[in-house]
N, C-alpha and C positions, 0 to 999 in steps of 0.2 A: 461527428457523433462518437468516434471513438470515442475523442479527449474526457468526453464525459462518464464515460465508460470507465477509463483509466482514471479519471479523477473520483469516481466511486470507490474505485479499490485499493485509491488511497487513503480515502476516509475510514474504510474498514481495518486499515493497519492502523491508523491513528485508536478506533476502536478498539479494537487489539490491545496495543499499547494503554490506555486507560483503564481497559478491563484486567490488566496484569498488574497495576499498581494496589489493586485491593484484594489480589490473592494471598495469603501469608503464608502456603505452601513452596517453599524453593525451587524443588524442578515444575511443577506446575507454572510457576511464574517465567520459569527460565524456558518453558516453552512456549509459551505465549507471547514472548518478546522473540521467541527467536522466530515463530511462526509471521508476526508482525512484521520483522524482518525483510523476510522471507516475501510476504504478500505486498510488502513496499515495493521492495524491489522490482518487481514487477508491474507495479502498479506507473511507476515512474520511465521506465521501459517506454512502455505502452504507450503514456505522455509522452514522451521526447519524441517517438517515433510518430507519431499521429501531428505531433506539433510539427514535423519537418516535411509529413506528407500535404499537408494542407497549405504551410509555404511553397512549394516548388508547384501548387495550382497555380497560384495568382501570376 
């Protein structure tokens, strides 16, 4: 259940990331990508760790 979790918060950086390609303010933009970033990062974390807890079940 995590993985899904974490694969939501990936799509929100992808989000992120799309909603910053039609901002034409510069730091605006450049926060948006950097928050994007920022909530990937994490998001893929979460992934990889969830994906290694779920193999060492089986």
């Amino acid at each position: 259940m995590r993985s899904i979790a974490s694969s939501i918060v990936i799509l929100s950086s992808c989000i992120l990331f799309a909603a910053a390609g039609f901002v034409t303010h510069s730091d605006t933009n450049l926060f948006l990508n950097g928050v994007a970033v920022f909530v990937g990062i994490i998001g893929l974390i979460g992934w990889f760790t969830s994906s290694g807890e779920s193999g060492a079940k089986k």
